[in-house]
Every structure is written in C-alpha cells, then in structure tokens.
LUMMARRO-418952 format. One line per field, with one value per residue: residue number from 1; residue in three letters; x, y, z of N, C-alpha, C, O in turn. Coordinates in Angstrom, 1 decimal. Layout:
N
k	c(NUM,...)
r	c(ALA,...)
n.x	c(X,...)
n.y	c(Y,...)
n.z	c(Z,...)
ca.x	c(X,...)
ca.y	c(Y,...)
ca.z	c(Z,...)
c.x	c(X,...)
c.y	c(Y,...)
c.z	c(Z,...)
o.x	c(X,...)
o.y	c(Y,...)
o.z	c(Z,...)
This chain:
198
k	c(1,2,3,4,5,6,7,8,9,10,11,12,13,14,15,16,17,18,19,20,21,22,23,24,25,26,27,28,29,30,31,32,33,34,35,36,37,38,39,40,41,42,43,44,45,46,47,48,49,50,51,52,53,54,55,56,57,58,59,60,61,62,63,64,65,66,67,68,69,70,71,72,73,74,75,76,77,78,79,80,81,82,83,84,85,86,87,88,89,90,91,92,93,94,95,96,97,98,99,100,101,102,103,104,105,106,107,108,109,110,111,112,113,114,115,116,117,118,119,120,121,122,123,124,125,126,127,128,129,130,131,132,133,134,135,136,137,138,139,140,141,142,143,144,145,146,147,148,149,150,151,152,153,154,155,156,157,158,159,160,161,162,163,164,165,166,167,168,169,170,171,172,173,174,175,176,177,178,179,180,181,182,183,184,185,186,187,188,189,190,191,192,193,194,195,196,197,198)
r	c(UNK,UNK,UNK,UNK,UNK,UNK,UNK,UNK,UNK,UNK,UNK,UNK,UNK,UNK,UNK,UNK,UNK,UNK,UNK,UNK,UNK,UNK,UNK,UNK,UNK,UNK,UNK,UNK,UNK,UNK,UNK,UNK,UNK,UNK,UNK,UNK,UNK,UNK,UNK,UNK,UNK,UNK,UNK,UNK,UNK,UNK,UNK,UNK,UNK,UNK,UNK,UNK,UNK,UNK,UNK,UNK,UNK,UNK,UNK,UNK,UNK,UNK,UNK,UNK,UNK,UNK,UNK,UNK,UNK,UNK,UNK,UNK,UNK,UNK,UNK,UNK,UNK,UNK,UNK,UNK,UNK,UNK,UNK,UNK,UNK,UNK,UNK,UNK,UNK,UNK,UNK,UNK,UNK,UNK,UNK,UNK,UNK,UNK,UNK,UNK,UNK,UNK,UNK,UNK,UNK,UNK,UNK,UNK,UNK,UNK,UNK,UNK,UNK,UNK,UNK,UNK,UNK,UNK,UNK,UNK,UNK,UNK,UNK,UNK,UNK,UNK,UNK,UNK,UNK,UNK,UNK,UNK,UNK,UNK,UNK,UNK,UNK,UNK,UNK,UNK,UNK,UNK,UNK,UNK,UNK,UNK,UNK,UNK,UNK,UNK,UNK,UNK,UNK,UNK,UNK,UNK,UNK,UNK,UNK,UNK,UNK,UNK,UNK,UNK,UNK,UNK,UNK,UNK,UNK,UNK,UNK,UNK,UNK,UNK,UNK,UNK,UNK,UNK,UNK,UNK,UNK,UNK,UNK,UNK,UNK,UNK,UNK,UNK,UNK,UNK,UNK,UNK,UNK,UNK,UNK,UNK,UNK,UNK)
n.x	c(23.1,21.8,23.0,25.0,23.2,22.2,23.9,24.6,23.0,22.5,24.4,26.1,28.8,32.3,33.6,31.9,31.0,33.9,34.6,31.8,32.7,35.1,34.1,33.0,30.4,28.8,27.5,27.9,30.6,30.3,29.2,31.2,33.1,31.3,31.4,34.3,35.3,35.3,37.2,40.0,39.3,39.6,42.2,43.7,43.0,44.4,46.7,46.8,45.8,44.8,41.5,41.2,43.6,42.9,41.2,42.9,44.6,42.7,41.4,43.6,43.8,41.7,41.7,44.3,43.2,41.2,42.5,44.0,42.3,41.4,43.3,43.5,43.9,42.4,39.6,38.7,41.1,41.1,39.9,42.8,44.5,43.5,43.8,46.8,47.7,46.7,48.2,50.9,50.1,49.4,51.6,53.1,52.2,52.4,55.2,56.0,54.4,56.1,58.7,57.8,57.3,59.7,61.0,59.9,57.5,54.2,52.1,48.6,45.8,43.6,45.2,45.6,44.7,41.3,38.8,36.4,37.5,38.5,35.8,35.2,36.9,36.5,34.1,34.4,36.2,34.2,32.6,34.6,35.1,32.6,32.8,34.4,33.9,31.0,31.9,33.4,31.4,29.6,30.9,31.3,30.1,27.2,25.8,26.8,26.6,24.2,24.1,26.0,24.4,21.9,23.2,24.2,21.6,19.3,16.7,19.0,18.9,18.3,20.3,18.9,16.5,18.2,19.1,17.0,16.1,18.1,18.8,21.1,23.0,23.0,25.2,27.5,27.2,28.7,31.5,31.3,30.2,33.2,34.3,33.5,33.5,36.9,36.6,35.7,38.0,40.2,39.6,40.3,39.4,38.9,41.6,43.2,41.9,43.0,45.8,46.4,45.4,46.9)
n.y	c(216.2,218.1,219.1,221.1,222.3,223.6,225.1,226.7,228.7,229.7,232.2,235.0,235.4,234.9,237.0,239.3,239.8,240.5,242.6,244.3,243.8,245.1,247.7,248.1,246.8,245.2,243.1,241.9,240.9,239.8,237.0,236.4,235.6,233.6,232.1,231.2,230.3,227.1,226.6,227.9,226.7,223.9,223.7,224.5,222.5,220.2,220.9,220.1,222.1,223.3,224.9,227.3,228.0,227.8,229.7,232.0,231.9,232.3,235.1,236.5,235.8,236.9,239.9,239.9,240.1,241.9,243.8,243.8,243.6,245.5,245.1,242.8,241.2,239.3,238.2,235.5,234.1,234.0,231.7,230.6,232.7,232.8,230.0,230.0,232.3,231.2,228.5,229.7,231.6,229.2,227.7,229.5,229.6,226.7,227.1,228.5,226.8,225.3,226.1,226.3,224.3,223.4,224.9,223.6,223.5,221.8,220.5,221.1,218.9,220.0,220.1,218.3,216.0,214.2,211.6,213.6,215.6,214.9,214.0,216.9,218.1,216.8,217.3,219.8,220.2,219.0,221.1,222.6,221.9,222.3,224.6,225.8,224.2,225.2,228.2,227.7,226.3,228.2,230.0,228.5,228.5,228.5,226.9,224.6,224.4,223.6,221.1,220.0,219.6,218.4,216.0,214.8,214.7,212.9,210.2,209.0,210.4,209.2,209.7,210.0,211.5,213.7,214.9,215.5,217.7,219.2,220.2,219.2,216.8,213.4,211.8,214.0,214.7,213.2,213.8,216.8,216.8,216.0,218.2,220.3,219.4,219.6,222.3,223.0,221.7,223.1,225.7,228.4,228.3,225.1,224.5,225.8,224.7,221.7,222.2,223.7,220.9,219.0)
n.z	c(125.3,126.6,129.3,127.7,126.7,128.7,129.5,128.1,128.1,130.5,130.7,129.3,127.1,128.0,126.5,126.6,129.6,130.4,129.3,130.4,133.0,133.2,132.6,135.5,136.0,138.7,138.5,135.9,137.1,139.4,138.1,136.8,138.6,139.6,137.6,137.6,139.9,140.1,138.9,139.9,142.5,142.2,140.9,143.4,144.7,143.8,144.3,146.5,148.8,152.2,153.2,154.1,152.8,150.0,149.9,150.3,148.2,146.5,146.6,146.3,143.5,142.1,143.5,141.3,139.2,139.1,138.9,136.7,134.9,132.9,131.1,129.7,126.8,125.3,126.0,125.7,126.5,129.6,131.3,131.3,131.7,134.5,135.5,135.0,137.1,139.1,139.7,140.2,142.7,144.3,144.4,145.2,148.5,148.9,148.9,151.5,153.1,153.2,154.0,156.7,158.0,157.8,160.2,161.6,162.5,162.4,160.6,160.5,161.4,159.6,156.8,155.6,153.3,152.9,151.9,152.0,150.5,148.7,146.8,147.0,145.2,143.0,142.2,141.7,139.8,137.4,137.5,136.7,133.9,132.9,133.0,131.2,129.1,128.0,127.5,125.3,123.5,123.1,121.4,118.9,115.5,114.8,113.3,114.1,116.6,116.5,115.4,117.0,119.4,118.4,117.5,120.2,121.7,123.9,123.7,121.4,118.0,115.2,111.4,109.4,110.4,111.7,109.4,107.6,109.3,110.0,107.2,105.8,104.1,104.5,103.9,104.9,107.8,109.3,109.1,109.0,112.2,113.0,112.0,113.6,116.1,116.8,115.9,118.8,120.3,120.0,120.9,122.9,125.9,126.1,125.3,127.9,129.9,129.6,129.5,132.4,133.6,132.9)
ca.x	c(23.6,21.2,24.2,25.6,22.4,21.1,25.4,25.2,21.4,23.1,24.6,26.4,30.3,33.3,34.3,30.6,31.5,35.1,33.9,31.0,32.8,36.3,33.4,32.6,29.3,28.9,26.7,29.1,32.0,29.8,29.3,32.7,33.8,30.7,31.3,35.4,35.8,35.4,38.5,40.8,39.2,40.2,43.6,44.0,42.9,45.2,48.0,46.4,46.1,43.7,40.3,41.9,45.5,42.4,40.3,43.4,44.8,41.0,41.2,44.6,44.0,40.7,42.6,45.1,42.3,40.6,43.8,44.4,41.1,41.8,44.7,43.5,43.4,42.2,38.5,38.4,41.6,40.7,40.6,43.9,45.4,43.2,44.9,48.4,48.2,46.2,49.3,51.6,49.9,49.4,53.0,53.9,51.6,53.4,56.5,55.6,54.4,57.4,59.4,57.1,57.6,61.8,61.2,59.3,56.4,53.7,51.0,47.2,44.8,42.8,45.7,45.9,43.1,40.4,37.8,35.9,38.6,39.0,34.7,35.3,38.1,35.8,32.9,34.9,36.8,33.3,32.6,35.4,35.1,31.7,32.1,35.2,33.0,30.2,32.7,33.8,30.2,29.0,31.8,31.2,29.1,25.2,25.4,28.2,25.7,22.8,24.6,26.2,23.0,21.0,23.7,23.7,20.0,18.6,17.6,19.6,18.1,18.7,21.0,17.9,16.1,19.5,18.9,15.9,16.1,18.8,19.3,22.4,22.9,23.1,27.0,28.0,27.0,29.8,33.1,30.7,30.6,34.5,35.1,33.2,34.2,38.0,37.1,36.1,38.8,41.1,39.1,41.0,38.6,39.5,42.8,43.1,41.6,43.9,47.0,46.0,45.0,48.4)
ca.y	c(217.6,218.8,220.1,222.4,223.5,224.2,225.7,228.2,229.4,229.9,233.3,235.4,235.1,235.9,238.5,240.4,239.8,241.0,244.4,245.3,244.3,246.2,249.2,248.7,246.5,244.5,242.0,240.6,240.5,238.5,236.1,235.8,234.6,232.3,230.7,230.4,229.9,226.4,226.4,228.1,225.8,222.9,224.0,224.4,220.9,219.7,221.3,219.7,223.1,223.3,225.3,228.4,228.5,228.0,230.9,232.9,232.0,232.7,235.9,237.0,235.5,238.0,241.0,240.4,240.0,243.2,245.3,243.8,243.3,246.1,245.1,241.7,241.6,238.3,237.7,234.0,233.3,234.2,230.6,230.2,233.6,232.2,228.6,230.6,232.8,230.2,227.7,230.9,231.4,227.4,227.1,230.4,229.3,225.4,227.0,228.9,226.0,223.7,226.5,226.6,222.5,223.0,225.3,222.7,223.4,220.5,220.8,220.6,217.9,220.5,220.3,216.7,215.6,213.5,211.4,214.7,216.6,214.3,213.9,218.2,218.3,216.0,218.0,221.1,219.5,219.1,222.2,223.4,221.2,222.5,226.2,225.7,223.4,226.1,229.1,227.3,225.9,229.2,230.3,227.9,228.9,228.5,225.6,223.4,224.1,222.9,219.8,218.8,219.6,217.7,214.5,214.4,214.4,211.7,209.2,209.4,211.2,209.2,210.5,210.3,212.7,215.1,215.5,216.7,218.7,220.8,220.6,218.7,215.4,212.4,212.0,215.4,214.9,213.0,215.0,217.9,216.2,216.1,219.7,221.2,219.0,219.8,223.8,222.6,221.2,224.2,226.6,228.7,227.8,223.6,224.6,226.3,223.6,221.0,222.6,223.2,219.8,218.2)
ca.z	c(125.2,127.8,130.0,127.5,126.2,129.6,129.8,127.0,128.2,131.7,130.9,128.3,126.8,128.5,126.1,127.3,130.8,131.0,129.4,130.7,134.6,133.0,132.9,136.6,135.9,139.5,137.9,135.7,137.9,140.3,136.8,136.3,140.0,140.2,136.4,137.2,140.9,140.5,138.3,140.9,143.8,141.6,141.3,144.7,145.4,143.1,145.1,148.4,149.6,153.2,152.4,154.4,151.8,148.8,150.0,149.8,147.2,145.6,147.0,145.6,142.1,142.1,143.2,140.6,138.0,138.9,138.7,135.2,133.9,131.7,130.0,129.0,124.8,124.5,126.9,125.8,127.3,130.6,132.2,130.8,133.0,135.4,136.1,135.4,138.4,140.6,140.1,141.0,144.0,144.9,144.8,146.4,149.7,149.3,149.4,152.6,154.2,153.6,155.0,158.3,158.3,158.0,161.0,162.7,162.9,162.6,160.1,161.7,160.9,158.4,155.9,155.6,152.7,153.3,151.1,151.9,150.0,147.4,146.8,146.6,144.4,141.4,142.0,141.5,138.2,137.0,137.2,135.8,132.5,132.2,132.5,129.6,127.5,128.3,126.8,123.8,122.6,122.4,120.6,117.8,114.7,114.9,112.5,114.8,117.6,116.5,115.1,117.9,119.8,118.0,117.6,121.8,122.3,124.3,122.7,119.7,116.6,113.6,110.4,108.7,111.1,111.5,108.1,107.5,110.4,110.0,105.7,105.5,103.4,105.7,104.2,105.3,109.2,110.1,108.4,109.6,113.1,113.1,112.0,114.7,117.7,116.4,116.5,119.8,120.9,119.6,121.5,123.9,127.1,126.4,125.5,129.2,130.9,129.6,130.1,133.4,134.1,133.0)
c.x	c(22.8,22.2,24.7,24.0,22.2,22.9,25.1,23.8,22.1,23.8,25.6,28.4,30.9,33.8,33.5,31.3,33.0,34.8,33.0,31.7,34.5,35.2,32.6,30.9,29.9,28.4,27.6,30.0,31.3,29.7,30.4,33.5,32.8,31.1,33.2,36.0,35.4,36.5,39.8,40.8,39.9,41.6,44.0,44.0,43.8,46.5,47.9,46.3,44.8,42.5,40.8,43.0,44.1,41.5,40.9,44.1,43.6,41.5,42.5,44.3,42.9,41.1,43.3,44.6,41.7,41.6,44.2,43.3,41.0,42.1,44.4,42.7,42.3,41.0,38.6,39.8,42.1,40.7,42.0,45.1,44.8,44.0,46.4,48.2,47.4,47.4,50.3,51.1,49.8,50.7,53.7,53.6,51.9,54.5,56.7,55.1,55.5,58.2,59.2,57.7,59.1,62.0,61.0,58.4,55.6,52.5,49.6,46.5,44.1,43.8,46.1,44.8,42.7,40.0,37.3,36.6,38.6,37.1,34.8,35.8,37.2,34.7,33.4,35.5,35.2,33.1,33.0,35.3,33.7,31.6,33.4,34.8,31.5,30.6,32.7,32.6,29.8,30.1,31.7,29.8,28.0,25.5,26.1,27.0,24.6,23.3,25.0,25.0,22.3,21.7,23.9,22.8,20.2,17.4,18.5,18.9,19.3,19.3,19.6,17.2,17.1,19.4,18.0,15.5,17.0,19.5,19.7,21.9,23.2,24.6,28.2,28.1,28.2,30.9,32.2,31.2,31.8,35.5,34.7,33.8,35.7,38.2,37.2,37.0,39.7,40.3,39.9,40.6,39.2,41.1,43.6,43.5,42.6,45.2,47.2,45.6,46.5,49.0)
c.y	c(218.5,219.8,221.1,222.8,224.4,225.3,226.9,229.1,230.2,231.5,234.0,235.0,235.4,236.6,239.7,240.8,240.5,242.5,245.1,245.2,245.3,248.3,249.2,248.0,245.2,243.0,240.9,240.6,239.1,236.9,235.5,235.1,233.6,231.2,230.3,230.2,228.3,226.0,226.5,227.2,224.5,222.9,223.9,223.1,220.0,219.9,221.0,220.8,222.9,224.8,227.0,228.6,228.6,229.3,232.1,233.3,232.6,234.3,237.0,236.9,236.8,239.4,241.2,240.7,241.6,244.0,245.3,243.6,244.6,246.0,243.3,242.3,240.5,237.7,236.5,233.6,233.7,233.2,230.1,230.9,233.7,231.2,229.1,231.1,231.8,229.3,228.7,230.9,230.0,227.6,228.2,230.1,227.8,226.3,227.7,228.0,225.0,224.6,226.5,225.0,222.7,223.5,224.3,222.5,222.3,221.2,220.7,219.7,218.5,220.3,219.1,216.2,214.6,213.2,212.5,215.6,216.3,214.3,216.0,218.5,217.9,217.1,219.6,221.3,219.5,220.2,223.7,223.1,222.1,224.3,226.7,225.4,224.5,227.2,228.7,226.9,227.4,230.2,229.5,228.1,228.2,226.9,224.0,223.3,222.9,221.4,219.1,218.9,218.4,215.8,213.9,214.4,212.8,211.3,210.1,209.6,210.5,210.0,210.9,212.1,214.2,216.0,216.3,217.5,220.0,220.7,220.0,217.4,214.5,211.9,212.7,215.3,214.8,213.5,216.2,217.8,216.7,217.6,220.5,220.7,219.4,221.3,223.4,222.7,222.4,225.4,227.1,228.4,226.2,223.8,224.5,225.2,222.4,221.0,222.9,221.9,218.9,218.5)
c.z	c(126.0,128.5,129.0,127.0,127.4,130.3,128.7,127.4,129.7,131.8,129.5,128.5,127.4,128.1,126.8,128.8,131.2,130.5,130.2,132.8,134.5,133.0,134.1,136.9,137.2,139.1,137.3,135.9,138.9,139.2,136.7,137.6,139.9,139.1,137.0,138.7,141.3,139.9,139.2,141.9,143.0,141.1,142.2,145.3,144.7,144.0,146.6,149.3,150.9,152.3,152.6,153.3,150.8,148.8,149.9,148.9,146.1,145.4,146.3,144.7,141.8,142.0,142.3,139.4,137.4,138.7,136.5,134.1,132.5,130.4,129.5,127.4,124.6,125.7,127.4,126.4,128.9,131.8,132.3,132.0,134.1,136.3,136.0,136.9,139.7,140.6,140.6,142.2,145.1,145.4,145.7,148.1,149.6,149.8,150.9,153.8,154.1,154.2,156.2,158.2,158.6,159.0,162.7,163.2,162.2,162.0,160.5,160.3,159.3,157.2,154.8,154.7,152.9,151.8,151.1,151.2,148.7,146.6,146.3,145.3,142.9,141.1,141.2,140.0,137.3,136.6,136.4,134.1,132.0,131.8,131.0,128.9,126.7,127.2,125.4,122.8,122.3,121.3,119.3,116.9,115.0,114.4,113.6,115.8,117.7,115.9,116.1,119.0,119.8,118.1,119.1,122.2,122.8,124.5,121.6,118.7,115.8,112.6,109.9,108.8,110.6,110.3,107.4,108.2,110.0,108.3,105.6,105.0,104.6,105.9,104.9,107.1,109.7,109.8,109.1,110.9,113.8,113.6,113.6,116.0,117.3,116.5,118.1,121.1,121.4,120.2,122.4,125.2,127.1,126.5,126.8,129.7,130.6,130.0,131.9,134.4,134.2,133.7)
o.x	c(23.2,22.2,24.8,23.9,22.1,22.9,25.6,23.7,22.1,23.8,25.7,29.0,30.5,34.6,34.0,31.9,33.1,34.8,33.3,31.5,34.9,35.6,31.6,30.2,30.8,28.9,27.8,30.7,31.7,30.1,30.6,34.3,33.2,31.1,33.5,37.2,35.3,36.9,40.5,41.8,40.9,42.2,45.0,44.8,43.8,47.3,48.6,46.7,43.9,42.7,40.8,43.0,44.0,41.1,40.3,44.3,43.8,41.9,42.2,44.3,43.3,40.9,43.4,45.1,41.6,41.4,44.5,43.4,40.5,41.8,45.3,41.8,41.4,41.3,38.6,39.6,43.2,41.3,42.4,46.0,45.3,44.6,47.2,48.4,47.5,47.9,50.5,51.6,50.0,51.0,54.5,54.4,51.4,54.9,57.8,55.2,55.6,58.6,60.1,58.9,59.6,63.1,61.4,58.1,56.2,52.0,49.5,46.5,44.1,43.1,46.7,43.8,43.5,40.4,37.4,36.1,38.7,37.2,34.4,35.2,37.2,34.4,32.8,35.3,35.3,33.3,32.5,35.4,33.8,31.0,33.3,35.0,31.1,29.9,32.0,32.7,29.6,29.7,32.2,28.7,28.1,25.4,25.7,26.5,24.2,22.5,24.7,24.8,22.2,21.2,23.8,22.8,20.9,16.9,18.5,18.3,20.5,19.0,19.3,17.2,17.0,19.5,18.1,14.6,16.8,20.7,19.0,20.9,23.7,25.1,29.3,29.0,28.9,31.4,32.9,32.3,31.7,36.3,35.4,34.5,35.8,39.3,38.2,36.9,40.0,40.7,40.4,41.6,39.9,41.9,44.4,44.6,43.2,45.7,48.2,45.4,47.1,50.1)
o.y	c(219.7,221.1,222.2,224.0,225.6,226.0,228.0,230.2,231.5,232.0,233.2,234.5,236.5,237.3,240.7,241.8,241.0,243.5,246.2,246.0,246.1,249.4,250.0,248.5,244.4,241.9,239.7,240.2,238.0,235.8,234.3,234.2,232.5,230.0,229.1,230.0,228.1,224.9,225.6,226.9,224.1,221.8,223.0,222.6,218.9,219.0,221.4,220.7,222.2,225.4,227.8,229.8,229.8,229.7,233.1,234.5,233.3,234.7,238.1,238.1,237.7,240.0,242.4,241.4,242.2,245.1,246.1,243.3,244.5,246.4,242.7,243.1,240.8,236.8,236.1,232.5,233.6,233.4,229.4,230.4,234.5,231.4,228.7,230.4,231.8,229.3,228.5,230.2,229.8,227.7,228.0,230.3,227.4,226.2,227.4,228.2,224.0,224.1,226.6,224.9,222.2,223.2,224.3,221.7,221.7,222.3,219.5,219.8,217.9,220.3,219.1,216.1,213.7,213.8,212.8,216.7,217.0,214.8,216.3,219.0,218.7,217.5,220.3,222.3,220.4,220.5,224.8,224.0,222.5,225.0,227.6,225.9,224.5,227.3,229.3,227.0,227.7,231.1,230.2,227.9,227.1,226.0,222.9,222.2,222.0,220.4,218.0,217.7,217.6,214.8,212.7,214.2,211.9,211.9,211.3,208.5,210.8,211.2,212.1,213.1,215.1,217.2,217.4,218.2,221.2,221.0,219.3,216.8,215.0,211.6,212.3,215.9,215.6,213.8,216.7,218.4,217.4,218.0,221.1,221.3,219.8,221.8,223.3,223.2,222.7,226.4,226.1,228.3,225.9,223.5,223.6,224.7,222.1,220.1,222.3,221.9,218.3,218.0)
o.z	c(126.2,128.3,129.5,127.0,127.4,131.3,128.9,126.8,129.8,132.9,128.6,129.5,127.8,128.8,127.3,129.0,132.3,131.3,130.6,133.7,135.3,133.2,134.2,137.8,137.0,139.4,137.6,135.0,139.1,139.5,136.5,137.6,140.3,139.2,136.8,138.8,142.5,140.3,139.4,142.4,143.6,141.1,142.3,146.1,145.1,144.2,147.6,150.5,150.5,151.2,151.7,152.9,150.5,147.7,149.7,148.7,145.1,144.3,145.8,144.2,141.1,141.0,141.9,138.6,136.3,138.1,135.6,132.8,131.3,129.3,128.8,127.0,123.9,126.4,128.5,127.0,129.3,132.9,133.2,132.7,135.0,137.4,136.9,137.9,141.0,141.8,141.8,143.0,146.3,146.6,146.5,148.9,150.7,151.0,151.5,155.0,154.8,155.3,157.0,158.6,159.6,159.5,163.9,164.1,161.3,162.5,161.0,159.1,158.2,156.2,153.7,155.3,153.0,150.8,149.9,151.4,147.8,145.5,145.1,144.4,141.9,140.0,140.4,139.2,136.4,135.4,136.0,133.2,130.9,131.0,130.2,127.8,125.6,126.1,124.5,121.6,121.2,120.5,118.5,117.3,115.4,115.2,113.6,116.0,118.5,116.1,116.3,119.4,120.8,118.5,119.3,123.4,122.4,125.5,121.3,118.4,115.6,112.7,109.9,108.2,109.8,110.1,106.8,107.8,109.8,108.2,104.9,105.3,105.6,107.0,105.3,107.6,110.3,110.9,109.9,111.2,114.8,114.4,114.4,116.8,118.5,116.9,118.7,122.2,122.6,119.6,123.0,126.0,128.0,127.4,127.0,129.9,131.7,130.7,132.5,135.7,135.1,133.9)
C-alpha cells in the first residue's frame, strides 16, 4: 500500500484544487495538469495519435477546462469530463487526418507507433490508474483507509495484529475489507477511468 499512501500524501483533493484554481490560484491549476495529464496522454495513445496531434489535443482539452472550470458541480468527476472531451478531440484530429489521407496525402514516419510508443502509452496508463486510485482513496472514510493501509503492508500484518491495531474483531476485517474496496470501486475517479478504458 506504499503507492497510495505515498499517493494521497502527494497533494490535496480534486474538489480543493478545482476551487481554489476556479479562484485564479496558479498553483493548483499547475496540480491539476500535472496529476491528470497523464490521463489525456493515455487517451491519445490509445487513439495512436503522433506526440504533435497529443500535445494538441492536451492543449485544447485544457482551454476547454479553464473556460468551464467554473461551471463544474461535481469536482470528483473531473477525470471523467476529462477522458469525455480528450476522446472528442482524439477523434476530431483522426477524422482530419483520414480526410488528409483520402486527399492523398502520405502519413510521416512520426505517426506510425513504435515499441517506443507502445513502452509510453503503459507508463502513462499507470499513471493514470494511480492518480484515480489516488482521488478515490482519499475520498474514503478514515477507518477504510487505515484498513486497507494496513491489509497492503509489506509483509503482511496478520488478522491478529489488524486487530489490535486498529480495534476491530478479527471477524469484522474481512466483510469490512469488502465494503470499503466496493466504495472504491464506486468512486467517481475509478468509475472515470474504466469507462474510459473500455
């Protein structure tokens, strides 16, 4: 559980962040492009886009963000109107180059993916898993934390331990366990990411 501890220590929620950069705060606007521009690049690589079509697709999805950062109700689903307008623009810059192709023009080498493309693409998926898994852990009550916390240590911490550690009967862990990975699951940040991934 290292990674998300050392994930939720990493910086404050996205509801914090879309207010205080909807009031003009540069800081966490820079926060919010560095935790979710590896979501958009991972879209992009999904749509085989070259690094030029993903830097402008970036670059649009950003503009559209700041114009409406306002008007979003709902912070936490932020990766979600994230991966919507990144596949909107993917597909609007495919369908611009299939039209350049029907004209005849000949795609260059850069557009064509590589092992180097494909080696990007995972690293970038990573990144994306973690800054959704990131969102949603801190979003789950204190108690869920520290349980699933404590049941991903390495080594593994005994029921026994768990138990006297954090109160709970040694029966309770696992139905406990369950519930929390299941808010989880149901979290609008995984939600996001999966729909996006299908």
């Amino acid at each position: 559980m290292d990674g998300i501890n050392t994930a939720v220590r990493a910086g404050p929620p996205v509801n914090d962040l879309v207010t205080r950069a909807g009031n003009g705060d540069k800081q966490a606007w820079d926060t919010l492009v560095e935790r979710y521009a590896p979501l958009i690049w991972s879209i992009c690589r999904r749509h085989r886009l070259s690094s030029a079509d993903a830097d402008d697709v970036g670059q649009r999805v950003w503009l559209q963000l700041v114009s409406q950062l306002d008007k979003i109700r709902d912070p936490a689903a932020l990766p979600g109107w994230l991966a919507t307008a990144t596949q909107r623009e993917c597909g609007a810059i495919r369908r611009a180059t299939r039209r350049s192709q029907a004209l005849g023009r000949v795609p260059d080498a850069k557009h064509i993916p590589g092992q180097q493309t494909e080696m990007a693409e995972q690293e970038l998926l990573t990144g994306e898993r973690h800054a959704a898994l990131r969102e949603a852990f801190t979003r789950l009550p204190p108690c869920c934390q520290r349980l699933i916390a404590v049941l991903t240590e390495d080594p593994p911490v005994p029921y026994a331990q768990i138990s006297a550690r954090l109160g709970i009967p040694i029966g309770s862990i696992g139905p406990s366990r369950r519930r929390c990975l299941d808010r989880l699951r149901r979290d609008p940040a995984i939600t996001a990411l999966l729909a996006a991934i299908r």
